[in-house]
TORDOTI-464670 format. One line per 4 residues: number of its first residue (from 1); their letters; for each residue x, y, z of N, C-alpha, C. Coordinates in steps of 0.05 Angstrom, whole numbers, always signed. Layout:
<rs>
NUM> A> X:Y:Z:X:Y:Z:X:Y:Z | ...
</rs>
This chain:
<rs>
1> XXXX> -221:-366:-1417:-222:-363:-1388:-222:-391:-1375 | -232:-417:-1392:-235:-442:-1378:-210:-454:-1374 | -180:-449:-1388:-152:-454:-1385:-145:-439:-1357 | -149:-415:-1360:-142:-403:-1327:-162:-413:-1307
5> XXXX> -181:-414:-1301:-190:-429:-1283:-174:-450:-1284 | -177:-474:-1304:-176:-496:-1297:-142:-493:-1277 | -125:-482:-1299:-98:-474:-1286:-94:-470:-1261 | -109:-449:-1259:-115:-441:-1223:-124:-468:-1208
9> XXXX> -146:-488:-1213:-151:-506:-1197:-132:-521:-1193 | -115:-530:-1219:-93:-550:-1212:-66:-536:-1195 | -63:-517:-1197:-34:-500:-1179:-44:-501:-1156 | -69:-488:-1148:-74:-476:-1125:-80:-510:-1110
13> XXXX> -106:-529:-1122:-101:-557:-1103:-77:-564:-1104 | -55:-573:-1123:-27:-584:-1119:-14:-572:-1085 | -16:-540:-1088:-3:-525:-1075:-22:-528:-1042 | -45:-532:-1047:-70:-528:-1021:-71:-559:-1000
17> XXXX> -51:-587:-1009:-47:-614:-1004:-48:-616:-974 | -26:-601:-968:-21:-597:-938:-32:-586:-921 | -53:-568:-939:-72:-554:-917:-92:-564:-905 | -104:-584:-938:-128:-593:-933:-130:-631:-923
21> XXXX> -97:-638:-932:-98:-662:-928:-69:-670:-914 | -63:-665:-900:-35:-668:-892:-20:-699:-884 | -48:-713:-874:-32:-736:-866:-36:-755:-887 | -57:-746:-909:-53:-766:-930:-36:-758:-944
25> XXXX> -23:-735:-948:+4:-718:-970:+28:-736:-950 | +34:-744:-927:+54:-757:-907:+55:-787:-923 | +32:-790:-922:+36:-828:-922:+37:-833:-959 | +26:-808:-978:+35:-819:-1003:+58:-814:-1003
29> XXXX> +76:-794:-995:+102:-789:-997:+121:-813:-990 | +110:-817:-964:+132:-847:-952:+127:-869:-975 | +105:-873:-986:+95:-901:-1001:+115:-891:-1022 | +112:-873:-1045:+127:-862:-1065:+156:-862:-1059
33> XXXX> +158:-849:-1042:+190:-840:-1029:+194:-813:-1040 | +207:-795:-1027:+210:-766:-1037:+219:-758:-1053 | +234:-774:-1069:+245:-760:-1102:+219:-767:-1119 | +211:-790:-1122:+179:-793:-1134:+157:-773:-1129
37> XXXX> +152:-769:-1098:+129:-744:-1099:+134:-721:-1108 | +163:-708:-1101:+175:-682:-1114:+166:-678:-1140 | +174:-705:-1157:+175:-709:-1184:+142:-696:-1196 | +125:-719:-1178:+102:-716:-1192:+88:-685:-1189
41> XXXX> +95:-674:-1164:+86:-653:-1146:+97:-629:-1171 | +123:-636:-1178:+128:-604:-1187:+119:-611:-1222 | +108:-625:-1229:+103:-634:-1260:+73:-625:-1261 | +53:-631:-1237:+31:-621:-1237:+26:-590:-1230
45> XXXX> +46:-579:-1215:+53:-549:-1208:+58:-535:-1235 | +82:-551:-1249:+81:-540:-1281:+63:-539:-1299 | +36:-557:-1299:+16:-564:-1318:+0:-538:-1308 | -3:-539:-1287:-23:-514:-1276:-10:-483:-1282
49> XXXX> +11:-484:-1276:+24:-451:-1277:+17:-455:-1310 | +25:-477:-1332:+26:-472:-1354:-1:-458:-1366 | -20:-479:-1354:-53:-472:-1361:-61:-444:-1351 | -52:-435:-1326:-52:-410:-1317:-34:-388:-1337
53> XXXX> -22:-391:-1343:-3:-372:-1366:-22:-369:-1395 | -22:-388:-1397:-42:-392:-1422:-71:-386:-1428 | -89:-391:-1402:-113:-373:-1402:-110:-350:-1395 | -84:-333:-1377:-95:-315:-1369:-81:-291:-1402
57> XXXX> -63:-303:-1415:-60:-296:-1442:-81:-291:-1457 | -87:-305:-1462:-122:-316:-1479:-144:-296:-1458 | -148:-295:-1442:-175:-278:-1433:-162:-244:-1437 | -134:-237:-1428:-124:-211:-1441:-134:-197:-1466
61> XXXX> -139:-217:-1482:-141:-209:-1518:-170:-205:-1510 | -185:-218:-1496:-220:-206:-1499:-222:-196:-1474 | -211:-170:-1459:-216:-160:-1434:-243:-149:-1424 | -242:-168:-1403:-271:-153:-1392:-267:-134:-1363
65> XXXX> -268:-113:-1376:-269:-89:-1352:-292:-83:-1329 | -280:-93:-1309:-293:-86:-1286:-291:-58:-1270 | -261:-46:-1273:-262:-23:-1260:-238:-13:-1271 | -237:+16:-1263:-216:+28:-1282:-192:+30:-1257
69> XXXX> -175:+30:-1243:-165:+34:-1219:-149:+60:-1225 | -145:+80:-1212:-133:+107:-1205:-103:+101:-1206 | -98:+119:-1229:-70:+122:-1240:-48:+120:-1212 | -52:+126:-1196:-37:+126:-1170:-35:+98:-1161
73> XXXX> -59:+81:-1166:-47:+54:-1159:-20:+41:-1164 | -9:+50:-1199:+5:+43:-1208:+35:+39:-1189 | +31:+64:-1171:+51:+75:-1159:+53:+54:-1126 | +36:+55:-1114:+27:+34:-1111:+38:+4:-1096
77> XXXX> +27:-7:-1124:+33:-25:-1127:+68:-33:-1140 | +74:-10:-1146:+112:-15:-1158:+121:-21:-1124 | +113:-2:-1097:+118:+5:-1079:+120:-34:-1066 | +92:-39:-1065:+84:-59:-1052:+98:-91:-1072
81> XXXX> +106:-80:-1101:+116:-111:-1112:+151:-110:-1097 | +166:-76:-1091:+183:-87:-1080:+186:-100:-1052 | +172:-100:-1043:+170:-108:-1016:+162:-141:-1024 | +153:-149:-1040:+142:-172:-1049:+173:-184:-1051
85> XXXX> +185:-168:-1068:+210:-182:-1079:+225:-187:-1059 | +229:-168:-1032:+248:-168:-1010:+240:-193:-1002 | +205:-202:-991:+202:-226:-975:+209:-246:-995 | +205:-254:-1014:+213:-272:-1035:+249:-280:-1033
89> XXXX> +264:-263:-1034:+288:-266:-1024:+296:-279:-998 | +274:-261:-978:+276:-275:-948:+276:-301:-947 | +258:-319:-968:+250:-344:-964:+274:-362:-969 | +299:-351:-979:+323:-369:-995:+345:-361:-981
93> XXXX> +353:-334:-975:+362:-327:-957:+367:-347:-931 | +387:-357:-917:+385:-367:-894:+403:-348:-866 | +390:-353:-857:+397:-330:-827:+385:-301:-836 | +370:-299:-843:+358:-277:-850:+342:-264:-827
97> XXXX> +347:-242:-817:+324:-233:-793:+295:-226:-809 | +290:-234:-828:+257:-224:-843:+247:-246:-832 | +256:-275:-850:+251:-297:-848:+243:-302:-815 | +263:-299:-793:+260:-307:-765:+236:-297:-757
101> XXXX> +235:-275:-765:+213:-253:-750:+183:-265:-761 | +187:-269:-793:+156:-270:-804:+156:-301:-813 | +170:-322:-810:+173:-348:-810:+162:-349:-834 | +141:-348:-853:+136:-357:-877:+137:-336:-899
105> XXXX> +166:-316:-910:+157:-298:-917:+151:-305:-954 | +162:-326:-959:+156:-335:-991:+128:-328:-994 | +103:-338:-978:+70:-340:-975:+66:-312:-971 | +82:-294:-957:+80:-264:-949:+80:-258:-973
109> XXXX> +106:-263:-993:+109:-245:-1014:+88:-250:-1037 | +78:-271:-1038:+57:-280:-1059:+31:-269:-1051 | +18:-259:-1019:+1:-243:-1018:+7:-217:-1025 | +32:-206:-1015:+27:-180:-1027:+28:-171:-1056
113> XXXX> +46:-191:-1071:+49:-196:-1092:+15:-186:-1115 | +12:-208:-1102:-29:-209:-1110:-39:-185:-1100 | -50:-178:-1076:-44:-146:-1068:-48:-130:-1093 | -17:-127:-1099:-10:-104:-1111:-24:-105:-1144
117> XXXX> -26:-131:-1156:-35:-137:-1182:-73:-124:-1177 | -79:-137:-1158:-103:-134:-1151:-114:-101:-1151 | -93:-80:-1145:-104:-55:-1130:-98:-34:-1163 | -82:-47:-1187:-76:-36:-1202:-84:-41:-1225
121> XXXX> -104:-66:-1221:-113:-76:-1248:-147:-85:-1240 | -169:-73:-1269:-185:-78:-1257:-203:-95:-1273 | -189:-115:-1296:-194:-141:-1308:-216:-160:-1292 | -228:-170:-1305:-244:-197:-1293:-215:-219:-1296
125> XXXX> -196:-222:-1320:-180:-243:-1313:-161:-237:-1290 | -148:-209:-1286:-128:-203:-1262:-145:-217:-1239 | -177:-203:-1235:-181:-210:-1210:-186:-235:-1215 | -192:-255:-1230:-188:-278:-1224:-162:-287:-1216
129> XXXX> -145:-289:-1222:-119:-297:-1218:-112:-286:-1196 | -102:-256:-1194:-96:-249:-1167:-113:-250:-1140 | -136:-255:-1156:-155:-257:-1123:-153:-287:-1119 | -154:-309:-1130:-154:-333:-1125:-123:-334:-1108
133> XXXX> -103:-330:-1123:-83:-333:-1112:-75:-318:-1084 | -89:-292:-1081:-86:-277:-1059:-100:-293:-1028 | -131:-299:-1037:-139:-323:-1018:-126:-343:-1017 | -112:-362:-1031:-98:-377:-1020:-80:-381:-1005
137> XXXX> -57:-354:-1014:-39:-346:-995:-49:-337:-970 | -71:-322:-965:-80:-318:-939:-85:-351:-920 | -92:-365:-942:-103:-391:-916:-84:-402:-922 | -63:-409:-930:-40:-426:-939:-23:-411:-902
141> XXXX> -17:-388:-902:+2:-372:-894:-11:-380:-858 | -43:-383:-858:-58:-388:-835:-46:-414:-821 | -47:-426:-844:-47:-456:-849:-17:-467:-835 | +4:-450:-844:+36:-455:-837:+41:-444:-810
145> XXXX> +27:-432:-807:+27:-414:-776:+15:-432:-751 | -10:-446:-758:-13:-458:-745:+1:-493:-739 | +18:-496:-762:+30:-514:-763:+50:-517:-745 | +69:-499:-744:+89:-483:-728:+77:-487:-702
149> XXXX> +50:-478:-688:+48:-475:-666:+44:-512:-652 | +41:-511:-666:+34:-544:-662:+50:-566:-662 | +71:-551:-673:+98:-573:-673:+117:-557:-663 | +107:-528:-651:+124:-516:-625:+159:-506:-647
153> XXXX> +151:-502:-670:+170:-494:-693:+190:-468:-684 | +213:-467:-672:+229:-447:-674:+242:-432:-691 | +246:-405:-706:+259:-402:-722:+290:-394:-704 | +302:-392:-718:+337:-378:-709:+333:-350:-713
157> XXXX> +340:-339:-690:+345:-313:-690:+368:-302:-724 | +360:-283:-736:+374:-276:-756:+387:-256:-749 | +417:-256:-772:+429:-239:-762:+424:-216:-789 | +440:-185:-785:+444:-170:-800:+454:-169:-823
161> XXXX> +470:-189:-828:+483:-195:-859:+470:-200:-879 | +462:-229:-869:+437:-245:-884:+417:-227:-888 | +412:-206:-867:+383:-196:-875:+385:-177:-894 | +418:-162:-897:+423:-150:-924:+425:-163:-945
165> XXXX> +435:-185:-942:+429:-198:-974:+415:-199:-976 | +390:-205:-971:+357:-216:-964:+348:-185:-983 | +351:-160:-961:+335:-143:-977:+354:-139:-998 | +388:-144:-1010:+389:-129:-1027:+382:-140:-1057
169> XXXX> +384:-169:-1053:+372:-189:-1076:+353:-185:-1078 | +342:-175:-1068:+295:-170:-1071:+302:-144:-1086 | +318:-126:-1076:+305:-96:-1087:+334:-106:-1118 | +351:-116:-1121:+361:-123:-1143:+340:-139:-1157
173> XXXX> +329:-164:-1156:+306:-180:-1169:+284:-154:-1174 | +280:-142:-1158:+249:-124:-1165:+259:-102:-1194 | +280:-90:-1191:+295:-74:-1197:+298:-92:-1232 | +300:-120:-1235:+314:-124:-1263:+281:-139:-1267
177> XXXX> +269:-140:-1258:+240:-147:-1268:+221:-119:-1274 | +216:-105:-1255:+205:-79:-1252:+216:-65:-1282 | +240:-62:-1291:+253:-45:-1303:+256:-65:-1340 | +251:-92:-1336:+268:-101:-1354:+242:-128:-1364
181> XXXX> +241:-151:-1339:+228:-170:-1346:+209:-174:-1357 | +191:-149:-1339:+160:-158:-1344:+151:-150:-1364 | +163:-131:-1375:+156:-124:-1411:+163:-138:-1423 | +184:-163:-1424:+194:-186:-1443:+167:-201:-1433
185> XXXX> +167:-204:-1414:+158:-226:-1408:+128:-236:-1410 | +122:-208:-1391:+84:-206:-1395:+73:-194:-1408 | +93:-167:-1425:+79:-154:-1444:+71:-122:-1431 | +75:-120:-1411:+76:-92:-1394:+93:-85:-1378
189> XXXX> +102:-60:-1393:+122:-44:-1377:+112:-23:-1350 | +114:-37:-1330:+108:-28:-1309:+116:+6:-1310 | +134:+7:-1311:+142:+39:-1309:+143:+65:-1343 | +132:+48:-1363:+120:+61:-1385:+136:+53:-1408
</rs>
């Protein structure tokens, strides 16, 4: 369990810089220059997701059950990861009307994301992981919103095209993970 924590501390501060420190994340960037902070930024993002993969592996094999969640969650949460996958698309997508409307929907999709892990699983390691990560995205998402208001941030009205590609790459992405990935990947087949 002390790999996923620790994991979690290093992703979630890497990822929490701007919230909690913004004008010192400004002035190491300029001193470094932006291919250097990128560099270091996404190498410590990797160490953490790694340590996070790796404890939450390791605490799986000795599960500690907190609650059993109602076979219906399952359903659920398939419901709520596609909608996860739609905003996740929104975020890459450009001219997208999701994006215009909800301005940060990448942080959208990682709460619901967590959400859905959270309402279907009733692990001490899930809720670590998805609840840590779920609070973050909540104040991360606070955090970008208020940033926006403050620097008076416009998005571009989106149009209808974009916003089909937007949803049809999310419900295609949900569709080859839901059906295919996450059993290679995590070891559970969402749909049996």
């Amino acid at each position: 369990m002390i790999y996923l924590i620790l994991g979690l501390a290093i992703f979630i501060g890497v990822h929490s810089v701007r919230m909690v420190a913004d004008g010192w994340r400004t002035r190491i960037r300029q001193r470094l220059g932006e291919g250097v902070w990128k560099g270091l930024y996404s190498l410590a993002s990797l160490a953490g997701l790694a340590l996070m993969a790796w404890g939450f592996d390791a605490a799986r094999e000795q599960p500690v059950v907190l609650w059993t969640p109602p076979t219906g969650m399952r359903h659920v949460a398939a419901v709520l990861m596609l909608l996860s996958f739609v905003l996740l698309a929104a975020a890459y997508v450009p001219g997208n009307g999701i994006k215009s409307r909800l301005h940060h929907p990448m942080v959208l999709g990682v709460k619901v994301w967590a959400l859905a892990h959270l309402l279907s699983n009733g692990m001490l390691a899930h809720v670590l992981l998805f609840g840590a990560l779920l609070v973050w995205a909540v104040l991360n998402f606070r955090s970008a919103r208020q940033r926006d208001r403050a620097a008076g941030t416009v998005y571009p009205v989106g149009n209808w095209r974009a916003t089909s590609i937007a949803v049809a790459l999310g419900v295609a992405g949900w569709a080859i993970f839901a059906f295919g990935l996450h059993g290679l990947l995590i070891g559970v087949k969402p749909f049996g």
